[in-house]
C-alpha distance (Angstrom), angle and dihedral (degrees) to the residues before:
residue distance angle dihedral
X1 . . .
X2 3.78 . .
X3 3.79 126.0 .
X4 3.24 129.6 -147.7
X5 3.77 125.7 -133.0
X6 3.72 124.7 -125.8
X7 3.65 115.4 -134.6
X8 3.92 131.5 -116.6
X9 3.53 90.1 -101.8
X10 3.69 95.8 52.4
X11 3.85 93.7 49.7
X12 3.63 99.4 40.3
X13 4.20 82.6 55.1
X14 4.25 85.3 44.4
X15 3.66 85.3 51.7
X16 4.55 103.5 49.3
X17 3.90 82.2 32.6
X18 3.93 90.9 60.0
X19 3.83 95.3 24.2
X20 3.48 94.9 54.4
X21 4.25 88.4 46.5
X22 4.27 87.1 53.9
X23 3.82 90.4 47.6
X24 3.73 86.7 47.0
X25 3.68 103.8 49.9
X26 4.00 94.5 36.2
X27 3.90 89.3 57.2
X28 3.52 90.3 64.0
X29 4.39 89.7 65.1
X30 4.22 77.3 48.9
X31 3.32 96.2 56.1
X32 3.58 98.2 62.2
X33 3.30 104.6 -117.0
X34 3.78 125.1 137.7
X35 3.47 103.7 -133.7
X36 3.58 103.0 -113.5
X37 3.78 87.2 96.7
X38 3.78 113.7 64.8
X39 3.69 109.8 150.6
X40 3.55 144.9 53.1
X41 3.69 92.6 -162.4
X42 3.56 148.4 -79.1
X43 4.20 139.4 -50.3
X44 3.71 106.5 -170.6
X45 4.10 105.2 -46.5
X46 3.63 90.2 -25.6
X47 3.84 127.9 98.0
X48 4.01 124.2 -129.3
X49 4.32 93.0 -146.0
X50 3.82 113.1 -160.5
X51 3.99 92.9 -107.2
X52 3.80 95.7 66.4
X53 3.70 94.3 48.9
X54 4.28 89.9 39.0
X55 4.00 85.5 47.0
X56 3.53 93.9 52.7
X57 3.69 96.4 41.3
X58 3.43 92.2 63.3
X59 4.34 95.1 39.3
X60 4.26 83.7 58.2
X61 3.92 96.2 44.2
X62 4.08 93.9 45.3
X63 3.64 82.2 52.3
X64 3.50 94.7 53.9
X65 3.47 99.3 44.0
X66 3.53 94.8 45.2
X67 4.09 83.3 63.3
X68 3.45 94.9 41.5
X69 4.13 96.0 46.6
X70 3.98 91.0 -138.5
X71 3.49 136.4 72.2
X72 3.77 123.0 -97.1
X73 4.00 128.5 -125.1
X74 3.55 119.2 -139.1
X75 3.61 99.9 -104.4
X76 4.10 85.8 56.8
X77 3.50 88.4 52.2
X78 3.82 94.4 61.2
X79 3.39 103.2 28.6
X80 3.86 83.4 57.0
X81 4.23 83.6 42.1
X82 3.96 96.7 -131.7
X83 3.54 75.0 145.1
X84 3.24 96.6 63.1
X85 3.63 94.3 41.9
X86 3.18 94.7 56.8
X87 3.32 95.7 50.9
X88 4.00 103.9 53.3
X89 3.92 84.9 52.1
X90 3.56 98.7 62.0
X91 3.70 83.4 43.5
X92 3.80 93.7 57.2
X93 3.27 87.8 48.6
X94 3.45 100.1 56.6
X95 3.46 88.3 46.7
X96 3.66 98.0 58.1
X97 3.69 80.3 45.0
X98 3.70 88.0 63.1
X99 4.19 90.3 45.9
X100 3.32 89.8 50.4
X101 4.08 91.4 54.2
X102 3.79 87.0 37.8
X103 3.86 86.5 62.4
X104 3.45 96.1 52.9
X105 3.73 94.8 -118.6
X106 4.19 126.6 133.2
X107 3.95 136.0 148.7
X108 3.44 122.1 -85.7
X109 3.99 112.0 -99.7
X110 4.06 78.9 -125.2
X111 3.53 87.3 57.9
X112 3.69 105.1 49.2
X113 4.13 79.5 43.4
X114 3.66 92.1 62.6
X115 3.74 94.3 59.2
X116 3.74 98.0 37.9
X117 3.83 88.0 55.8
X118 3.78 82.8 53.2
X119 3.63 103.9 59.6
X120 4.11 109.1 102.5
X121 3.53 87.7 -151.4
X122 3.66 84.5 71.8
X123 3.46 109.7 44.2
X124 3.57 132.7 89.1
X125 4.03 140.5 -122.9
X126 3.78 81.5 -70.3
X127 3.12 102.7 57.4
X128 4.13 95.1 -115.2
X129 3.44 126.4 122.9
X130 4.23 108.2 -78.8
X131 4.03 114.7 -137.8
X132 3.63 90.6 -167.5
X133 4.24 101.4 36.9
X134 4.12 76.5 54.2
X135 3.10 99.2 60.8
X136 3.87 99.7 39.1
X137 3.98 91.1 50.3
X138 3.99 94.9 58.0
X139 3.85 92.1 44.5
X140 4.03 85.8 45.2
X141 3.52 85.1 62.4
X142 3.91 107.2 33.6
X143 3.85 100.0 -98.4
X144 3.94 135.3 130.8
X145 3.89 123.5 -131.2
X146 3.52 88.8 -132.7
X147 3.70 97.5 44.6
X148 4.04 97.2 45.3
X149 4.01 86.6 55.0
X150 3.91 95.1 52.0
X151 3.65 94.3 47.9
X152 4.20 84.9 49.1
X153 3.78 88.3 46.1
X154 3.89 89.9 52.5
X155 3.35 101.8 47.4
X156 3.86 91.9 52.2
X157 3.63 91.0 40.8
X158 3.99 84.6 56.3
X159 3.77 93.5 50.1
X160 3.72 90.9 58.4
X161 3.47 91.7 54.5
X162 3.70 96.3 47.5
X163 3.91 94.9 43.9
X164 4.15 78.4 49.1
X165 3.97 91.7 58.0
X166 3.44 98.1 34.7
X167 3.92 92.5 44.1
X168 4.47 100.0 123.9
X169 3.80 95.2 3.6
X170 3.92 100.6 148.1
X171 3.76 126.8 127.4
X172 3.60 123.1 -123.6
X173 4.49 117.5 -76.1
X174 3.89 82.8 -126.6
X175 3.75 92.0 61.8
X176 4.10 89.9 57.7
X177 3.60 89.4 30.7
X178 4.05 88.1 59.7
X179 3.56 92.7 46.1
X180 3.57 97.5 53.9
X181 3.41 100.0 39.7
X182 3.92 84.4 61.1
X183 4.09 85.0 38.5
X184 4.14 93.8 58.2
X185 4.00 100.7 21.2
X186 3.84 105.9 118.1
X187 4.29 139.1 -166.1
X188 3.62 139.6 -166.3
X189 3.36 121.2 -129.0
X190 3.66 144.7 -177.7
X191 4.24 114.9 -149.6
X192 3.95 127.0 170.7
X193 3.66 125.6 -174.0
X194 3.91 118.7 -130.7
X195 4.31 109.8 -138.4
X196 3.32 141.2 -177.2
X197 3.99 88.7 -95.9
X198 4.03 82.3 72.1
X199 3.85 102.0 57.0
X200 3.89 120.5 87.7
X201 3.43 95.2 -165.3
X202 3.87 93.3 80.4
X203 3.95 125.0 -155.2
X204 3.91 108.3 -17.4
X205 3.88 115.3 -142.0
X206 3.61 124.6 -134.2
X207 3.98 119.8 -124.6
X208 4.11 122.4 -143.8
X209 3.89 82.1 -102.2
X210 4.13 93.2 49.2
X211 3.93 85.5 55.1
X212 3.58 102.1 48.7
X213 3.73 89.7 43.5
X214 3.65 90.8 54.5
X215 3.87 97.6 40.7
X216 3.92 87.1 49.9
X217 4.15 93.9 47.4
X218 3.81 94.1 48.4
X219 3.90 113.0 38.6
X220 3.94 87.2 152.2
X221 4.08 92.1 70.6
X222 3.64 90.4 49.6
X223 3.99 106.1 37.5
X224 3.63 127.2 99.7
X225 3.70 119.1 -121.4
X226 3.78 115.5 -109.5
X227 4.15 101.9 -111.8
X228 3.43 134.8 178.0
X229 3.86 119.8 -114.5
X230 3.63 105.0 -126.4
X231 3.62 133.0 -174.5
X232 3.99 110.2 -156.5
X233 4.25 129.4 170.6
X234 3.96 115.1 -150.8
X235 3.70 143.4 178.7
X236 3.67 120.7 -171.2
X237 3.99 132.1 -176.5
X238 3.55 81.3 -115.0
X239 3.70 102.3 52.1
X240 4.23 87.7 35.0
X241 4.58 88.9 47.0
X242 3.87 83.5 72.1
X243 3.40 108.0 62.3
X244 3.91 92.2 41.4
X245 3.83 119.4 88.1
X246 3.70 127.5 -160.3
X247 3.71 135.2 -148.8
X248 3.68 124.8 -111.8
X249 3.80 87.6 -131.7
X250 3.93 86.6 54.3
X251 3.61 85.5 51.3
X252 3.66 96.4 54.8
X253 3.61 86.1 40.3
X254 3.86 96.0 62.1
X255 3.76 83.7 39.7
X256 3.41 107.4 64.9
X257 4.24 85.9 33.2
X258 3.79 81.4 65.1
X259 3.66 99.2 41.8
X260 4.02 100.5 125.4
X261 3.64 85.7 57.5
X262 3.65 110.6 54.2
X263 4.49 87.7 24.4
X264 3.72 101.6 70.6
X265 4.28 104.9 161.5
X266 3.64 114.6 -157.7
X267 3.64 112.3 -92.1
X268 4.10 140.8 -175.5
X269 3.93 128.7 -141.7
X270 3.49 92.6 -124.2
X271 4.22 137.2 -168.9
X272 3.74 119.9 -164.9
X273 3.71 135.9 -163.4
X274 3.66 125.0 -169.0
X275 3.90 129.7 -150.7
X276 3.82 132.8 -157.7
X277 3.91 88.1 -138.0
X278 3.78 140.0 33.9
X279 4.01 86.5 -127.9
X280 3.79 94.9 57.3
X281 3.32 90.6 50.0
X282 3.37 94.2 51.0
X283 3.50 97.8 44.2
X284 3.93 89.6 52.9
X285 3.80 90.0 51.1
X286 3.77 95.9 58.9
X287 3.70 92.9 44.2
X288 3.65 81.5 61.2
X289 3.74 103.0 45.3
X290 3.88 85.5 46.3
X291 3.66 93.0 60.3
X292 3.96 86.2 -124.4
X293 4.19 90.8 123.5
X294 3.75 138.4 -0.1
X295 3.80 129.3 -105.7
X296 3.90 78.6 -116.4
X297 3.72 99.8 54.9
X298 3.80 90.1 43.7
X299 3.84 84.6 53.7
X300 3.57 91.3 48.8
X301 3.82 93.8 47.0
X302 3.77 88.6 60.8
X303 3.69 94.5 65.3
X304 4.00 88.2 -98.9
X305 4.02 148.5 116.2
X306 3.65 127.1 -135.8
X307 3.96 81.1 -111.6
X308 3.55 87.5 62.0
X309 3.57 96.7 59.2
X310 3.76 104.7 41.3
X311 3.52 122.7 123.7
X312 3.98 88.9 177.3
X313 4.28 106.5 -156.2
X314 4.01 116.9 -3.3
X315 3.54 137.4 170.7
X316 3.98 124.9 -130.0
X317 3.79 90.5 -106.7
X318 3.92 94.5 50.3
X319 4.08 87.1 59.1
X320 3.73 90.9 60.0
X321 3.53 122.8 -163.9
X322 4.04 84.3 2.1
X323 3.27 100.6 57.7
X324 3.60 103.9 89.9
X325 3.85 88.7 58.7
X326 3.68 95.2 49.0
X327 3.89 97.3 42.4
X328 4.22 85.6 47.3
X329 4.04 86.4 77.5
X330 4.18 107.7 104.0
X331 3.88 79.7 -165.7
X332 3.79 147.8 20.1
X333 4.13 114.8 -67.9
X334 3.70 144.2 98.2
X335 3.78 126.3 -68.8
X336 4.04 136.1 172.4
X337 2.42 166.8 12.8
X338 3.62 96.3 -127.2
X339 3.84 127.1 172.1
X340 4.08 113.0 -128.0
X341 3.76 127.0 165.1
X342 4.07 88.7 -79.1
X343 3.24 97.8 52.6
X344 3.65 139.7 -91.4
X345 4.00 118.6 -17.1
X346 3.45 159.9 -179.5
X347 3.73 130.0 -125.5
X348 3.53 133.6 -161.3
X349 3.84 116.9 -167.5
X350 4.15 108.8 -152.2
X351 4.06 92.9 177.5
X352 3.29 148.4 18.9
X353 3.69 116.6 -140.0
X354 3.74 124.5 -172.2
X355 3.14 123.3 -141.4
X356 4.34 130.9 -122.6
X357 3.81 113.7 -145.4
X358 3.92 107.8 174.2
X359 3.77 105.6 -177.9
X360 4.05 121.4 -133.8
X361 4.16 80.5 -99.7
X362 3.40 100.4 49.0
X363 4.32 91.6 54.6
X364 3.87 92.4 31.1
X365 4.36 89.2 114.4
X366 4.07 91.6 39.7
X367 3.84 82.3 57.9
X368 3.48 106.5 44.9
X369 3.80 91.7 47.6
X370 3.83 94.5 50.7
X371 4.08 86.3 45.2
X372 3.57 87.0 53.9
X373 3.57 95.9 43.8
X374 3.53 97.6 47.7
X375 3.84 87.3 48.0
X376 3.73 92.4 53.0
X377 3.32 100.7 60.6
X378 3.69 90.3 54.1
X379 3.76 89.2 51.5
X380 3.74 84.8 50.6
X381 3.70 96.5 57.3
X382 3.77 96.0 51.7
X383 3.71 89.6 46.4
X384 3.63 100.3 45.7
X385 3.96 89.4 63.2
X386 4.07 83.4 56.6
X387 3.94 88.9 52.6
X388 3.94 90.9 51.1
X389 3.58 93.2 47.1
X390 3.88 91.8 54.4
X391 3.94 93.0 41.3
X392 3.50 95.3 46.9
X393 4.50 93.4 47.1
X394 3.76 84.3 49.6
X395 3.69 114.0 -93.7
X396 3.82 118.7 158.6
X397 3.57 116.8 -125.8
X398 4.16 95.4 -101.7
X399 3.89 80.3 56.5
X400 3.37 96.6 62.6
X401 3.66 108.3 33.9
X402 4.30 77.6 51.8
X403 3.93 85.3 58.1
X404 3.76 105.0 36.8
X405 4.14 141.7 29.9
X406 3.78 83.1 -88.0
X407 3.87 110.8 134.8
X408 4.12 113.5 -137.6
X409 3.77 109.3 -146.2
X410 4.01 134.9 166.5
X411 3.90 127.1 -149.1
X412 3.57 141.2 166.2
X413 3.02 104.5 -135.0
X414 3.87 134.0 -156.8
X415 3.70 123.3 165.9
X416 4.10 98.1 -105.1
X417 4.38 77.9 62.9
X418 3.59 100.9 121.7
X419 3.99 102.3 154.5
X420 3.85 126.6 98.9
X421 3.82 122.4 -17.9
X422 4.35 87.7 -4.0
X423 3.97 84.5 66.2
X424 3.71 86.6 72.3
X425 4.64 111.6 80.0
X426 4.18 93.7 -148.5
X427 4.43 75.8 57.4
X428 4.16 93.5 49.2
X429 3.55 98.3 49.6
X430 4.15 101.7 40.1
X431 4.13 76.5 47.0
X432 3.70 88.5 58.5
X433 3.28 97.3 51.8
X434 3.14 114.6 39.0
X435 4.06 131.1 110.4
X436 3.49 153.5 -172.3
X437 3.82 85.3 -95.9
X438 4.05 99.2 60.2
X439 3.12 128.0 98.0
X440 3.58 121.7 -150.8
X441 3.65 120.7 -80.5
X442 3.80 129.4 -171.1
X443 4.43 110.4 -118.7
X444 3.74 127.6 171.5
X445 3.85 126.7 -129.4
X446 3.32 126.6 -128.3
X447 3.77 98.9 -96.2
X448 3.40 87.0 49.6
X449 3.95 100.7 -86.3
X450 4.09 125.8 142.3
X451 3.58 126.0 -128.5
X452 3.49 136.5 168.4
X453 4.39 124.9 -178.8
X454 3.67 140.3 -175.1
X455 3.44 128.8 -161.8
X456 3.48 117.8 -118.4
X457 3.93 105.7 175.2
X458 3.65 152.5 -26.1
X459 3.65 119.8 -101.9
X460 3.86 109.7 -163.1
X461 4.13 130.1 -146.0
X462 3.92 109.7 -75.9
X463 4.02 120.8 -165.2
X464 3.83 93.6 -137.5
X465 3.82 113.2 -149.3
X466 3.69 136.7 -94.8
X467 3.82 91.4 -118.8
X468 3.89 83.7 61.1
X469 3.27 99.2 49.5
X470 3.83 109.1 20.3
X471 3.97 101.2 137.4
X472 4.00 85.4 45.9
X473 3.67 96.9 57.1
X474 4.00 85.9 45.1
X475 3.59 98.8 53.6
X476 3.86 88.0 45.7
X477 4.13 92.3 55.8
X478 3.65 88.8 39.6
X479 4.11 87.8 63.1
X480 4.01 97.3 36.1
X481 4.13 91.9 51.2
X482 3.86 89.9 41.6
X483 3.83 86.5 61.2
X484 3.84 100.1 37.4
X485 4.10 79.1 58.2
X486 4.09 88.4 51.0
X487 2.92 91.2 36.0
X488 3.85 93.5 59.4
X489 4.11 94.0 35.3
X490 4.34 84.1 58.7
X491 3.79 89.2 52.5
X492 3.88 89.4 47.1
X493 3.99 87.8 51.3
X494 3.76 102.0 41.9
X495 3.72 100.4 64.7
X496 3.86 84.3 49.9
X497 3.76 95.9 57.7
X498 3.75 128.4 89.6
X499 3.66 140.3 143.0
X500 3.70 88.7 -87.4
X501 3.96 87.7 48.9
X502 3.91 106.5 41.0
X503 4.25 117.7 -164.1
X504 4.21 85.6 -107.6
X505 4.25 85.0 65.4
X506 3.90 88.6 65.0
X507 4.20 97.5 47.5
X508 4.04 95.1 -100.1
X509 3.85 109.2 133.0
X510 4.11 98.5 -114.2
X511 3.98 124.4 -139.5
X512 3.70 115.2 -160.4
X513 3.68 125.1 -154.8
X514 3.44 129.6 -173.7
X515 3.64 133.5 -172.3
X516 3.71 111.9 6.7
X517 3.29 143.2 162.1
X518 3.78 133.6 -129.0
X519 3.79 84.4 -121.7
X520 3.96 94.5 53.8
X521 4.03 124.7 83.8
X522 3.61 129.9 -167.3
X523 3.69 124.7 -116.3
X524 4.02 107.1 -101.5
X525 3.23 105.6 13.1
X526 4.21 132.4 96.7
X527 4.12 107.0 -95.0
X528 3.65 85.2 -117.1
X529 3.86 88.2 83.8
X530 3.90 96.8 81.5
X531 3.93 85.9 43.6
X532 3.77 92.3 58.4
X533 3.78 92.2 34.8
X534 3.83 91.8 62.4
X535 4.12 99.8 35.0
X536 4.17 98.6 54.8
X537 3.73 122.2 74.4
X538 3.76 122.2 -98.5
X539 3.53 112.5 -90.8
X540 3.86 96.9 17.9
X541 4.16 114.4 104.8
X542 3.87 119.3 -143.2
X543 3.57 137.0 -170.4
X544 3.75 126.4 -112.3
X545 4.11 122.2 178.3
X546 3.70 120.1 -140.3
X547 3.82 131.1 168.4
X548 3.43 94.1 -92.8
X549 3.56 102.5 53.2
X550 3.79 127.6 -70.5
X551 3.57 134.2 -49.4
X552 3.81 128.3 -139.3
X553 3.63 120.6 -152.1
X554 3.72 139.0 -164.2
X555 4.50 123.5 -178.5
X556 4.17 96.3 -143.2
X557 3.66 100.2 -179.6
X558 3.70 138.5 -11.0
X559 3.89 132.6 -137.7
X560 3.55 123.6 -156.2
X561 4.13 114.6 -148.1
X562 3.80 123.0 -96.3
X563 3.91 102.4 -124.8
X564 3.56 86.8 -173.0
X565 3.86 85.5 65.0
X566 4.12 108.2 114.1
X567 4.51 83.0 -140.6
X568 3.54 85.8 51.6
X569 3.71 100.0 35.6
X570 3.73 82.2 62.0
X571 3.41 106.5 53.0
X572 3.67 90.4 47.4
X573 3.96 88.4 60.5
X574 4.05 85.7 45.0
X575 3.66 96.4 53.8
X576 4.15 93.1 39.2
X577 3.52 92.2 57.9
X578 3.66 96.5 42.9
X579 3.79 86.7 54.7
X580 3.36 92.1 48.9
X581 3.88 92.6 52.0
X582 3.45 89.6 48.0
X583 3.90 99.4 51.3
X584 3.89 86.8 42.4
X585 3.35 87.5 56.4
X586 4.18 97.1 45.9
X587 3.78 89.4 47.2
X588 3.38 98.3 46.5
X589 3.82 93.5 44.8
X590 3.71 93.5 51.1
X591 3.89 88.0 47.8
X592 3.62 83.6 62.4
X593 3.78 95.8 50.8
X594 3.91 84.9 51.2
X595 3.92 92.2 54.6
X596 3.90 91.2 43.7
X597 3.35 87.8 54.1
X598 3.97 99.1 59.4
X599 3.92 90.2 56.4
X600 3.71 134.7 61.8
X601 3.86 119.2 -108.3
X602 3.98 119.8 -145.8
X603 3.45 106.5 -175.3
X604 4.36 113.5 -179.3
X605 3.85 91.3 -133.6
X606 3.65 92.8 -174.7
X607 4.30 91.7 48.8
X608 4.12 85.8 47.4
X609 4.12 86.1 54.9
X610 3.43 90.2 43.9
X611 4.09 97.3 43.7
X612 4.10 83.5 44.1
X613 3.44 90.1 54.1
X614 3.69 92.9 49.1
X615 3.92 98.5 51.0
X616 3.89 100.0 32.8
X617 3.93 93.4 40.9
X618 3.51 89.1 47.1
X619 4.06 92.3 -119.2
């Protein structure tokens, strides 16, 4: 009897359906959990076991931190509510698990065969599907025959029903067709920016009045941040490289241990071919120099490739007898013939490479301060276990900067501090955090420092006064009336300008643009430009304020897209199947919702804290 043969498709689907079950159910052994404990609860008649709800878990927070590019603690993970998210998904599942039973539908026993039989992991030498390696692979890992084919059967059971919902779902072509079009439509456009070069009124200057106005209407320009005093004791390579001398033996030492990177000889990139005779060589040579062949076709009429005769970067003394011949060329070409150990040869030189010779003198100060550096940080280590000691039996922070190379320092700090120790991120964010209620606690910097702070105080926002800050407040008024005035010049010129009337007809120094995108920008100017070059009406300028003055902008012609471009072609079929993924997704998801809303949910909350605090504690 024939068989038929599943596609790729089907077994690639076979194999994340089933791979995705193993990684599952073997999590729950990794999770620490003794096995007496298999469920979180219940969704209709069918039970939410710890696995699901640990497997998904750890799908939503890889996610996540795949996004973010670092991992997450466990109080990020719930305050985010991954958690949570994870949670109502195994949930929905079960719930559609409970539809699907409620509908009277299942796999076929042959069915859930055919990927068992599949599995490598339980097949034999032979390659055949391996009663016995079955059955010792699911105790291995803590699982029951019985229960490892029901959770196959409802996952393919599932899929049916999803492929059933989701059977046609696909939005209209005009829906991606709209979007592109606005996607790959472009415009010219003309735009000019309005300076202080174009106002005749020249610099304005401020009265008393003008600068207590000002300093009155904009207390955020002239308010301290609130900070926190903190008192902090560091000890960086840096700080600890200057009390430690080195040895002029140490010196040479590290010198000559270095030697390949402060000795670089001049060297060529260098091709040979070799001869069986002097004459052929010779003869090859002047066919060169006559222009009659090419070093490459004389290569290739030796039975060779350039590959074959690359010597790739040499020095003079590596080419032997021939390389005073080679390293006589003041520029790339061929010489020879030269004799070498294989006979007589050809060379062509591709590149000259000079060489960089810095003399023990010349890096003497480079190696002292990576000696020092390097010793630092061992000096560090030793005396960081000091510093813990001290912390840890009590002493304050004055204690132990009196008893060690600790440094004692005070700053209020705010988070736009950037000098000294708050220059370094591990210093920002135990700054942020800390309170009245920590105690000090040795951390290391990122160049391999140790600090430790405590917060002595909060130090709220203060207005400071004009007196304080008199030629501040005037500069700022100076800049905010200079661009109310060109501000008000633009909106005198716009209404003016036209296609008939271009910005160069009124002495403003005009950019033209042609053919962009809403997606492009334009070197110099705020990425609002393209927004405002697309939203007013052709032939109509408008006025848009940057920080160097203001802009003036005028639409001169608009082009629709080509749909029957291939580019655009293509990113109509990208964005329509996106959309489609994404509807399938929302449709499907809130057919979920609907089906975990016709069962009861019974959710242990007291196991879930207790799981949680297993797999986000790390147990």
């Amino acid at each position: 009897m024939a068989t038929k043969k599943k596609s790729a498709t089907s077994k690639l689907a076979v194999w994340v359906i089933v791979g995705l079950l193993m990684f599952g159910m073997i999590g729950f052994g990794a999770a620490s959990f003794n096995g007496t404990q298999r469920s979180l609860g219940s969704v209709g008649d069918k039970t939410v076991s710890i696995t699901s709800y640990s497997n998904a878990l750890q799908s939503e927070t890889s996610r996540f931190q795949e996004q973010l590019g670092r991992a997450l603690t466990q109080q990020e993970i719930q305050t985010i509510g991954l958690d949570q998210q994870a949670l109502n998904r195994v949930i929905n599942t079960r719930a559609l698990d409970q539809l699907v039973t409620n509908l009277g539908l299942s796999a076929g026993d042959e069915r859930v065969r055919a990927q068992v039989v599949e599995i490598p992991a339980f097949q034999g030498l032979d390659g055949q599907f391996d009663r016995v390696a079955y059955a010792e692979v699911l105790k291995r890992n803590n699982l029951k025959e019985a229960d490892f084919e029901t959770s196959l059967r409802e996952d393919t059971a599932r899929r049916l029903v999803q492929q059933a919902v989701l059977a046609g779902i696909n939005m209209p072509s005009a829906y991606s067709q709209a979007i592109t079009s606005y996607i790959s439509e472009t415009r010219d456009f003309s735009w000019a920016r309005v300076t202080r070069e174009d106002l005749v009124t020249g610099t304005p200057v401020a009265t008393e009045a003008d600068l207590v106005a000002y300093h009155t209407e904009n207390p955020d320009q002239f308010t301290t941040p609130a900070a926190k005093t903190i008192t902090y004791i560091w000890l960086t390579p840096d700080m600890m490289a200057k009390t430690i001398n080195i040895s002029d033996a140490d010196l040479q030492a590290a010198y000559d241990a270095r030697s390949d990177e402060f000795i670089q000889l001049p060297s060529r990139l260098v091709e040979r071919v070799i001869f069986s005779s002097q004459e052929e060589a010779q003869d090859a040579m002047e066919v060169i120099t006559k222009g009659a062949a090419s070093f490459e076709q004389v290569v290739q009429d030796r039975g060779l490739t350039l590959q074959d005769v690359d010597l790739g970067d040499v020095t003079e003394a590596a080419l032997g007898d021939a390389g005073a011949m080679v390293f006589g060329l003041t520029e790339p070409g061929v010489t020879g013939p030269a004799d070498t150990d294989l006979g007589p040869a050809l060379f062509r030189v591709n590149a000259i490479l000079d060489g960089n010779v810095q003399t023990f003198e010349m890096v003497q100060d480079q190696l002292r301060t990576d000696a020092a550096l390097d010793a630092a940080i061992g000096e560090i280590t030793e005396i960081s276990e000091e510093v813990d000691d001290l912390l840890a039996g009590g002493a304050t922070l004055e204690d132990v900067a009196a008893e060690t190379q600790m440094e004692l320092g005070t700053v209020d700090w705010h988070l736009t501090t950037e000098d000294g120790i708050s220059s370094y991120e591990e210093f920002q964010t135990a700054a942020a955090g800390v309170t009245v209620e920590d105690f000090p606690a040795l951390a290391t910097l990122s160049d391999n420092g140790l600090f430790a702070i405590r917060f002595e105080a909060d130090v709220p926002a203060v207005l400071q006064p004009l007196e304080d800050l008199r030629d501040d407040v005037s500069d700022a008024w100076v800049v905010q009336t200079m661009q109310q005035q060109l501000l008000a010049l633009a909106e005198n010129i716009a209404p003016q300008v036209s296609l008939d009337a271009p910005l160069a007809s009124f002495g403003l120094i005009e950019n033209i643009e042609d053919d962009m995108m809403r997606s492009d920008s334009v070197d110099g100017t705020p990425p609002t430009l393209l927004f405002k070059a697309f939203e007013t009406a052709l032939g109509s300028a408008t006025v848009l304020e940057d920080s160097d003055g203001v802009i003036v902008l005028i639409p001169r012609v608009e082009h629709a897209a080509d749909l029957n471009n291939s580019q655009v072609k293509s990113l109509q079929n990208i964005l329509g199947d996106r959309i489609n993924a994404a509807l399938a997704k929302d449709i499907f998801e809130a057919f979920g919702n609907a089906a975990r809303e016709a069962v009861d949910v019974d959710i242990n909350q007291t196991t879930l804290r207790s799981v949680n605090s297993n797999l986000l504690g790390g147990g």
